[in-house]
C-alpha positions, 0 to 999 in steps of 0.5 A: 439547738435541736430543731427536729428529731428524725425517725432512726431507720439504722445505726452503728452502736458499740459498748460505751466507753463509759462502762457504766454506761450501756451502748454508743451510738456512733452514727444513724441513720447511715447510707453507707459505711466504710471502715478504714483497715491499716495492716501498719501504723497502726495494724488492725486485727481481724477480730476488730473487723469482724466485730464491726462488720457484724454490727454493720450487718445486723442493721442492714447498712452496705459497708466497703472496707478502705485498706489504707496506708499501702504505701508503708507496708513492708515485704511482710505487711503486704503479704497481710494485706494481700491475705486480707484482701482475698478473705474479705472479698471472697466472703463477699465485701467489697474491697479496695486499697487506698491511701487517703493522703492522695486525692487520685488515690481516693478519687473514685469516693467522691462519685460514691459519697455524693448526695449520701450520709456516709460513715468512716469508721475504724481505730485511731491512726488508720487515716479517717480524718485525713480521707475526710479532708482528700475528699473536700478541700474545704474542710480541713480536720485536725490529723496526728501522728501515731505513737512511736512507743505503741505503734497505734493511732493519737486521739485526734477526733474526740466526738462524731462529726457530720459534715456537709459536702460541697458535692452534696451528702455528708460525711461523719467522722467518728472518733478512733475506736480501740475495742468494738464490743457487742452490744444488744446481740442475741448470740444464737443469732450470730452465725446469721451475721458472718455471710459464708456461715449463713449459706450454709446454715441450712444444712446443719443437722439441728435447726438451733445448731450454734457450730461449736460442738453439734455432731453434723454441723455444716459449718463446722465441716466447711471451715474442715473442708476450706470453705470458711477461713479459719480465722473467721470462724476462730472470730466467731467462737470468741464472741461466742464465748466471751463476756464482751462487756470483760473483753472490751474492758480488757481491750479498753485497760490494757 
């Protein structure tokens, strides 16, 4: 029964599954969003991240990123992870590794999350259900195992749920996301969304530069000089370039 219709102040939106549909909203009016990372079983791509945090971005909502599952990384993932770690803390997000079965491990969100409405969000298999479940004892959500032939997350939780804390606030469980498209984004505007492109944004030759193929563009020259990763810049120029809705198609089929 639907009692009142509060006014929306913020979101995280996607393109919808149903692509006859146009966009998704996954959650409003969120105080704060965590998006849950793995490096293994499954492993998230920085594509996805980026995405994300641009969508984050746009809407002003503070995000922290969960690396989760440290326990099953090999030689190999760590050294990823580590990576991972210092792109994203050194871009300016806040960081920290967790496994989300270990409720000492997840101990210092309980203090966060307490009288908030926060978001966990990120693909399948990447633990969301089960940190929803270390961080209440009362509720007791319905985890899966991942898939041994795709290494990926099992649909678990189909919908967004929010719910209540013992502690106060609530916590919203969104069902896995295998492909983030973009939606109602003014792609001039994109740069303004990756933090390390917008500080020096300012002293790009033209004022409606779109760091691609402008002569005196300052990102450009940062991503040369070191200043900007690669591969976050390599992020950019594909949403630049791409036809999200023929992306998330293709993520969403394949």
């Amino acid at each position: 029964m639907i009692t009142s219709i509060l006014e929306r102040q913020n979101y995280i939106i996607r393109r919808s599954v149903n692509l006859s549909k146009r966009s998704h909203i996954l959650a409003a009016n969120i105080d704060h969003v965590y998006l849950l990372v793995t490096v293994a079983a499954p492993q998230t791509q920085t594509g996805f991240i980026d995405r994300f945090l641009v969508t984050a971005e746009a809407y002003h909502i503070p995000i922290t990123i969960l690396f989760n599952k440290i326990d099953l990384c090999n030689e190999e993932q760590m050294a990823r992870l580590e990576r991972l770690l210092k792109l994203y803390s050194d871009v300016g997000y806040r960081c920290k590794t967790i496994c989300a079965k270990r409720k000492d491990s997840v101990a210092f969100l309980k203090d966060e999350i307490k009288g908030k409405k926060v978001m966990f969000g990120g693909h399948s298999g990447v633990g969301k259900s089960t940190l929803v479940n270390s961080l209440d004892e009362n509720l007791h959500l319905k985890t899966g195992e991942i898939s041994e032939q795709h290494l990926s997350g099992q649909h678990t939780t189909t919908f967004a749920e929010m719910f209540p804390l013992q502690s106060g606030g609530y916590i919203i469980d969104t069902p896995g996301i295998r492909a983030f498209g973009l939606i109602d984004f003014d792609k001039t505007e994109l740069s303004h969304y990756f933090l390390e492109m917008r500080e020096v944004l300012a002293d790009c030759k033209f004022n409606n530069c779109q760091h691609i193929s402008e002569p005196h563009c300052a990102v450009k020259t940062a991503v040369d000089e070191g200043e900007i990763d690669p591969e976050r810049y390599i992020n950019y120029l594909n949403i630049m370039e791409s036809d999200e809705e023929e992306v998330y198609r293709r993520d969403i089929y394949k």
